[in-house]
Each structure stands twice: as C-alpha cells, then as structure tokens.
C-alpha positions in Angstrom: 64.0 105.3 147.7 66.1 102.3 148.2 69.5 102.3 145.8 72.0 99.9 144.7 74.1 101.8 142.1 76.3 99.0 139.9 79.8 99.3 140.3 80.3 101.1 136.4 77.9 103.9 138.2 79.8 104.2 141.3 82.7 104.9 139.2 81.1 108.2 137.6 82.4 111.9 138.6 78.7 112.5 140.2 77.7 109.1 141.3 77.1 110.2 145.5 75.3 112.6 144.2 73.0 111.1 141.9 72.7 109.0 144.8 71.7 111.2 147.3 68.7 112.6 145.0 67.5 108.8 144.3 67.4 108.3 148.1 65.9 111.9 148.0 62.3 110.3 146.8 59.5 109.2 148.9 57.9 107.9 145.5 54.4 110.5 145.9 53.6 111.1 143.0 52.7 114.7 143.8 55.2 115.8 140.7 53.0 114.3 137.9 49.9 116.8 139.1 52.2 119.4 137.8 54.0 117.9 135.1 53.4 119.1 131.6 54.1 115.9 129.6 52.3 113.4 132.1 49.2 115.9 131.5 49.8 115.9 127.9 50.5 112.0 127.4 49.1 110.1 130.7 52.1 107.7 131.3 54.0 107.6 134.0 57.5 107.0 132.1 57.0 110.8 130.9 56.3 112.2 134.4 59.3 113.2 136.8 58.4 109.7 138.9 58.7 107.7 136.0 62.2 109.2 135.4 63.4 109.1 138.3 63.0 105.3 137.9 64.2 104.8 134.9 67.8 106.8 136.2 67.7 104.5 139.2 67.7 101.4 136.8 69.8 102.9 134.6 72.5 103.2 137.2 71.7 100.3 138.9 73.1 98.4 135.7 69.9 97.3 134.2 69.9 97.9 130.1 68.9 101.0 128.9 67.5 101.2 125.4 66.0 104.4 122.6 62.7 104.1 124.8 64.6 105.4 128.2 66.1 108.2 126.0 62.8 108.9 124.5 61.3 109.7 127.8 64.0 111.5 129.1 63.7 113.5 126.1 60.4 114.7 126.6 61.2 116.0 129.4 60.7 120.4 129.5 63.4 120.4 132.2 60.7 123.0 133.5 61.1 122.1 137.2 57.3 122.4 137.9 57.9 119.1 139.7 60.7 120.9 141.8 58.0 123.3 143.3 55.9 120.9 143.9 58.1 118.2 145.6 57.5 117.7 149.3 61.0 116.2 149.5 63.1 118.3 147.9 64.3 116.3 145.1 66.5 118.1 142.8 65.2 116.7 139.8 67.0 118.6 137.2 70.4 117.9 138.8 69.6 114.2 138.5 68.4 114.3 135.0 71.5 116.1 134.0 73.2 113.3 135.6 71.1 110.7 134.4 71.0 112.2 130.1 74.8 112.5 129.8 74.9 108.8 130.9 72.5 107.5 128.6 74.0 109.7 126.2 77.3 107.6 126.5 75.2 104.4 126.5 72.8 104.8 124.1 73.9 106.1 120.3 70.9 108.0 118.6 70.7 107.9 115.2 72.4 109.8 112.5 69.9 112.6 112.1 69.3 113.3 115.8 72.6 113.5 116.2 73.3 116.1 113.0 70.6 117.9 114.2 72.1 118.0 117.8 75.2 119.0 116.6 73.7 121.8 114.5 71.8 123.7 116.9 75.3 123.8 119.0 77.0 125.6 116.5 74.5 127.4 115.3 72.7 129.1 118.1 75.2 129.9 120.2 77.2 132.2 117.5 74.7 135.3 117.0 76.7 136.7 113.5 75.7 132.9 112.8 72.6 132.8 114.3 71.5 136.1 112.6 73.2 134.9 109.0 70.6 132.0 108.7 68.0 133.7 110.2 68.0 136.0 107.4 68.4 133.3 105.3 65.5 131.8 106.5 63.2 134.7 106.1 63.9 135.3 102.5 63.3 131.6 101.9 60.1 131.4 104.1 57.7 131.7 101.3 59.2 127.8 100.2 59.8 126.5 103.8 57.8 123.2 105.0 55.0 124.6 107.4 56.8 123.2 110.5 59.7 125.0 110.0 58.3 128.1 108.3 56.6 128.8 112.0 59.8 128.7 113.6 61.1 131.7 111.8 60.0 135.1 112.3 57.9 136.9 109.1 59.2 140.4 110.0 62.4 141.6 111.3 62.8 142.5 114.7 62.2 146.3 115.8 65.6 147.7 115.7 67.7 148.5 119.0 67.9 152.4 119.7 70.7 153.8 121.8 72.5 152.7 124.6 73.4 155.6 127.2 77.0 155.7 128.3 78.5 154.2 131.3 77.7 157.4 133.5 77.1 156.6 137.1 79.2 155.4 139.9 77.1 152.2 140.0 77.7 149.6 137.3 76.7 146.4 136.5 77.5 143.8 133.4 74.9 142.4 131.4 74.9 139.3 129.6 73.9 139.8 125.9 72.6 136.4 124.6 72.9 134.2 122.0 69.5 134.8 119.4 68.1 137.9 121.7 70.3 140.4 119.7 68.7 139.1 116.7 65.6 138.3 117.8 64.5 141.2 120.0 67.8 143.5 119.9 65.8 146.2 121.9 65.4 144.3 124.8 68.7 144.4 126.5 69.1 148.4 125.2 65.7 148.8 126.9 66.9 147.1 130.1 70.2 149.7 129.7 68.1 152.7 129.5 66.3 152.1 132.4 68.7 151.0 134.3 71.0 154.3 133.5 67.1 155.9 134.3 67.6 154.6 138.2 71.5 155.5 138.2 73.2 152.0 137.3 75.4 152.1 134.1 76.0 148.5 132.2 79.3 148.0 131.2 80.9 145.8 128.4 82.7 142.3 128.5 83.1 141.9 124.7 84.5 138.8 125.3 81.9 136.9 127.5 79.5 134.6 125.0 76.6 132.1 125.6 76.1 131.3 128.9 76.5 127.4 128.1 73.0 126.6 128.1 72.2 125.4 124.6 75.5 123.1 124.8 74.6 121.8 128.3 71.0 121.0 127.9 71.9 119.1 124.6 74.0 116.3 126.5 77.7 117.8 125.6 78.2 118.9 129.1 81.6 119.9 128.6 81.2 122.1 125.9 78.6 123.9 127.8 81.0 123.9 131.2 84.1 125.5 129.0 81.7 128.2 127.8 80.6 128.7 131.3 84.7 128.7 132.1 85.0 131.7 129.1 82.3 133.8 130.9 84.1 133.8 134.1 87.3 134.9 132.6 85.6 137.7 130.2 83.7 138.9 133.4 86.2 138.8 136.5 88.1 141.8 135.5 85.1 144.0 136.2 84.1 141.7 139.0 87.7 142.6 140.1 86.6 146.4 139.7 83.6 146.3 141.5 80.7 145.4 139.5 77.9 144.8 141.7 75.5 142.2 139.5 75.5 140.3 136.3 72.0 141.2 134.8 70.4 138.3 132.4 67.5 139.9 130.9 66.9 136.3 129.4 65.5 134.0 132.3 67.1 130.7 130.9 70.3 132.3 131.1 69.9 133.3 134.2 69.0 130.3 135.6 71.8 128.6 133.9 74.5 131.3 135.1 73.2 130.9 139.0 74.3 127.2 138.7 77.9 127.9 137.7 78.8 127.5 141.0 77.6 123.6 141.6 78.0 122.9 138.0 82.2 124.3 138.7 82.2 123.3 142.3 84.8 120.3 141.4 86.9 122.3 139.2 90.0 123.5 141.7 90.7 126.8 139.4 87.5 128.1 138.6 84.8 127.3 141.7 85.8 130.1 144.0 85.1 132.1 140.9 82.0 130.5 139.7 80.3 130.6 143.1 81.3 134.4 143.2 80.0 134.6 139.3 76.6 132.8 140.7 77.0 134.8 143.6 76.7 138.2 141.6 74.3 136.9 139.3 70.7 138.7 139.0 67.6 138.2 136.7 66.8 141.9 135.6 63.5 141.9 138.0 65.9 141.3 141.0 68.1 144.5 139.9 64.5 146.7 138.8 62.6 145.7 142.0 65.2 147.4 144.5 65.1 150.6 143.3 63.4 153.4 143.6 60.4 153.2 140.9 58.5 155.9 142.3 60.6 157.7 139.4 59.0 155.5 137.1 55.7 156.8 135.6 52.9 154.9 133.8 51.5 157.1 130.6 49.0 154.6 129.7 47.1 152.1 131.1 47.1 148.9 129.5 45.6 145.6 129.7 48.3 143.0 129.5 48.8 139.5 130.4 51.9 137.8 131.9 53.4 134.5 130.8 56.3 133.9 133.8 58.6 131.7 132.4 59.9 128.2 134.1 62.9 129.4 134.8 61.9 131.8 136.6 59.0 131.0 138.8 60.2 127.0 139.0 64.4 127.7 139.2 65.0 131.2 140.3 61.9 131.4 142.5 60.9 134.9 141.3 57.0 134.4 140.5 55.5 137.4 140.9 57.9 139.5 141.2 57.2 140.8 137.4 53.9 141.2 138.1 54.3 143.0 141.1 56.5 145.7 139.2 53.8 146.2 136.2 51.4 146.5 138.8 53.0 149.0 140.5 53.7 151.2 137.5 50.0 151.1 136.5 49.3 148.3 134.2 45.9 145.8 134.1 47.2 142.4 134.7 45.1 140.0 133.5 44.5 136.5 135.4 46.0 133.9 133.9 44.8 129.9 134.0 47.6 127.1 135.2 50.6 130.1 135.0 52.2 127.6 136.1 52.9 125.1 133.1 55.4 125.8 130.8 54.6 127.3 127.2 56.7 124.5 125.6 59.7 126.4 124.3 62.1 125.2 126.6 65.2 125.7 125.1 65.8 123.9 122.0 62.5 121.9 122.9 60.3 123.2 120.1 63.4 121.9 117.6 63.9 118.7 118.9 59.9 118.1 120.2 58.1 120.1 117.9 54.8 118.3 118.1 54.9 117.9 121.9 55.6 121.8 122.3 53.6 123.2 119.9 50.6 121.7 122.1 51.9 123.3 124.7 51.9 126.8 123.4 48.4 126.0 122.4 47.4 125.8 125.4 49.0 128.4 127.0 48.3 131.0 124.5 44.4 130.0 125.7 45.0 130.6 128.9 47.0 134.0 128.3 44.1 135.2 126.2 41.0 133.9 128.4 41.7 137.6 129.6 41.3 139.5 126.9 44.6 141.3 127.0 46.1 143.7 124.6 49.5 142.4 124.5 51.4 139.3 126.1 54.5 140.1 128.1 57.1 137.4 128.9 61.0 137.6 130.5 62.5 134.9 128.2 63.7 135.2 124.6 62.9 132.1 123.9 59.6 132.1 125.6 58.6 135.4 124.0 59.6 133.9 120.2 57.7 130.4 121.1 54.3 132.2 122.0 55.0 134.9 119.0 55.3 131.6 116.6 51.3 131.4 117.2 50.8 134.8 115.7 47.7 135.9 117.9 48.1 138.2 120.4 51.3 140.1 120.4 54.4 138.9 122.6 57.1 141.6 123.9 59.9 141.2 126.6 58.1 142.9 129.7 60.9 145.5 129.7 59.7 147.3 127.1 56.4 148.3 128.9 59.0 149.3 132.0 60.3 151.9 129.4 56.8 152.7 128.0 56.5 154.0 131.4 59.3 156.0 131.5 58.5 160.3 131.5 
C-alpha cells in the first residue's frame, strides 16, 4: 500500500512504524472472511481493510470526524484478521497507533468520556472493583436490564487454600484486576496444581493490573506506567531466579508479552521489559511441559471449549488447552467458527453492548451445538461474558485440571 504520511504524522513517536504496517498491506481482503464485525454489519469501514484505510487517511492529513472513531471503535481488537493475513500485517499495533491519534483529534462527548474514565478507575483497583460489585448485586433486583446482565446474581465460589512456597522451582503469578472477585478460585486452583507438579508461586504484593484496561481505552500512558510498576514489583524475584510469570487470564497475557515492543523506546525499562516479556507464560504453556502423567481424570465429562482471542489469535496457543483436557480424559465437544470472538473483549461489552451481546449469542450456539455439560474458557473476562447468558455453565478450564487431580 502506497503512503504519503502528512508532515503532523511524520512528527509522531511511531510514525516509521505505522508506516511500515500501511506499506505492510496488499489490500486482499482475506481479513474481512474472519472479521467478527464485517460478518455482523456487512461494511467494509468495520472490517480490518476498511481501517486500515481510514488510518492511512487519517495520517495522510485528510479530516477525521466521530464516524472514523465509530469504526475504529467497533473494532474487538480480536486479531482474527492477524491469523489470517497473508502479509503479515500487524493490525493491532497499527490500530493502537492509529486510536490514540484520533483520540487527540477527535473529542467524544461528555458521557463517552465519563464512562471512559470510569472503567479506568474502577476496574483496575480490585478492593474497588469488588466494593461496587457488591453494590451492584444488592441493587440488581432495580437495575435497567442492560446493566443488570453485566453483574453476576450469585457470588463467586470462594478461593480455598494456597499451598506454601515449597519447592526449589518457583514462579510469580499475576493476580488480575476483577478475577479475584470474579472467580477467586482460579488463580488458587492454578497454585495447587502447579505446587501438585513441583513449581511453588511466589508473591509480588506490589505488581497490579497489567495495563490492559488503561491501554486499550486510548490513555496509553497510563496503561505503559502500569506496565513500568509491574516490572519493578517483579524484577527482584526475576533477580532471584524466577523462571516464568504465569497469567492465568489470557488478555493479560497477551498484554504482558508485549511489554517489550510497547517499552522498547524507553532507555530505563526495555532491557527489563523484553526480559519481563521474555519470562512471560500463559498458564497452558507452564501446565503442558510437565509431567501430567501424575495428573488423573476421576470423571469423564463432556465439556466444550471456548479458546479465547487472545490466545489462539495473539499468543498462538489454539489447541494447546484442548490437547491437555484431552489428555487427562475429558469429551471435548466440536465447536462451530472457534475461531470468532465471544464479544467480551475487554471493556467491549461496556462500551458496545449491543454489538457484543450478538456476539455471545452466537457463540454460546455454537459452544452448545454439542450438547456439553459445562463450558470451559481461559479468560476472566471471556468466562464472565458467556456466564452473562445464563445457559450452560462457564468455569476457567483450570478447575477441571484440579478436578482431575487424585
């Protein structure tokens, strides 16, 4: 793709790079086929081609307008267009680009922007995050249907113990932002297995949200200094010989294995963010080396995976879920287009509730064409999107690892 970036473009910290993506393009069109919100809506504006264009003229110096920022908007960030890409194009890195430009151009109004502002201080605090959210449930009964669906009727199963830090082997784990409230047994689950194979998870009381949530909503900044925070509350374990930093969350995971471009520029931290990106493991990566022939299905259950975007589309680990439940017993059912995303995506079903909710729709039809027992997911907010549907039941597919466990 041809480019003529204006001269205010050239100017910006990632202009080459943006660039280098444009020029990237061989225009195909292959990328719609797989693009959730072309399927959904049938323009090309909300299809990675169309968006790609609209950048390019963006940066080219022709007048943007709330129409470009709706359609970049829509956008899952799902990176289904990434797999399929014959090029290469890194899509998501030019998007990035592309939404904290427009940001800076474009002002949205008042409401989009409290709203924006909200979820940034709200979900990435837990004791916040966990304050409203039991605000929310004793005032559900009263709630507008939308946002009535977004919060959970029951509370959570409870955590039980975490084993000590016994073994020689040790790893960190990062906790998450709304997974302690919102499923608090996953990451204790992920523990006790992992003490079950010999590998001890150790604290870093100080590392928070991975920067995600910040990031994703156009105050890149804020999302880079929280990225900054979890280097720092991580290194001196790093420094003692942690071997892996285990997101049992895919979205963080995927976010956390970009520190290292995202910091790349940043002459104090990159050497430690490519070493933090570097270290960093989705809990399947960690599970799948070891030995699991001391892992022992009890029961035999019918069960169907949903694998989240980020990690079949940015960590390139389809299947390798699926391979593990398999191999400890359980009937995987066979699941329709597993490669569209459910619609969570983040803050997605907040800011595009009608859009996702579709989504879900359809993908809780083709989880269930199977006739499974139970849905199994490896994303928070995956698992809580599906959940929202209340049909078949949605659990972090760690659990059923521990199910296993005699």
């Amino acid at each position: 793709m041809q480019t003529n970036l204006s001269d205010e473009a050239r100017m910006l910290p990632r202009a080459k790079e943006a660039e280098d993506i444009l020029r990237s393009c061989v225009h195909c069109g292959f990328c719609n086929a797989t693009c959730p919100t072309y399927q959904l809506l049938g323009n090309e504006l909300d299809g990675p081609r169309g968006r790609i264009y609209l950048i390019k003229q963006m940066l080219e110096g022709e007048p943007v307008t709330e129409k470009t920022q709706l359609h970049l908007d829509r956008c899952l960030t799902c990176r289904n267009c990434e797999t399929t890409c014959p090029s290469g194009v890194k899509y998501h890195t030019l998007l990035d680009i592309g939404r904290a430009e427009l940001e800076r151009r474009v002002q949205r109004p008042a409401g989009e922007r409290m709203m924006r502002r909200g979820l940034r201080h709200v979900i990435p605090r837990p004791a916040v995050f966990d304050a409203l959210l039991k605000a929310g449930r004793l005032a559900r009964p009263v709630l507008p249907a939308a946002l009535k669906h977004k919060i959970p009727a029951a509370a959570a199963v409870a955590a039980k113990a975490r084993p000590p830090a016994r073994h020689a082997r040790r790893v960190l784990m990062l906790e998450g932002c709304v997974q302690p409230s919102l499923s608090p047994n996953t990451n204790a689950a992920a523990a006790r297995v992992l003490d079950r194979l010999g590998i001890s998870v150790i604290d870093a009381p100080r590392a928070g949200c991975c920067g995600a949530t910040d990031y994703h909503l156009n105050a890149q900044d804020a999302g880079l200094m929280r990225a900054r925070r979890n280097i720092d509350a991580w290194w001196p374990a790093i420094e003692a010989g942690a071997e892996a930093i285990v997101q049992t969350a895919s979205g963080c995971g995927a976010f956390i294995k970009e520190y290292g471009h995202l910091l790349s520029g940043d002459p104090r931290y990159a050497a430690k963010a490519a070493r933090v990106s570097e270290l960093a493991r989705d809990l399947v990566e960690v599970i799948g080396d070891e030995p699991l022939d001391k892992l022992i299905c009890a029961d035999r259950r019918r069960i169907a995976f949903h694998c989240p975007c980020t990690l079949q589309h940015a960590q390139k680990l389809g299947g390798a879920v699926e391979a593990i439940l398999t191999r400890l017993g359980y009937d995987l059912t066979a699941v329709p287009d597993a490669h569209l995303c459910c619609g969570s995506a983040g803050t997605y079903s907040i800011t595009q509730p009608e859009l996702s909710t579709q989504l879900r729709d359809r993908k809780m039809d083709a989880l269930e064409s199977g006739a499974p027992e139970l849905i199994v997911t490896a994303n928070i907010g995956c698992q809580t999107h599906l959940a929202g549907a209340a049909r078949t039941g949605v659990r972090h597919w760690i659990e059923l690892v521990e199910d296993a466990l005699q």
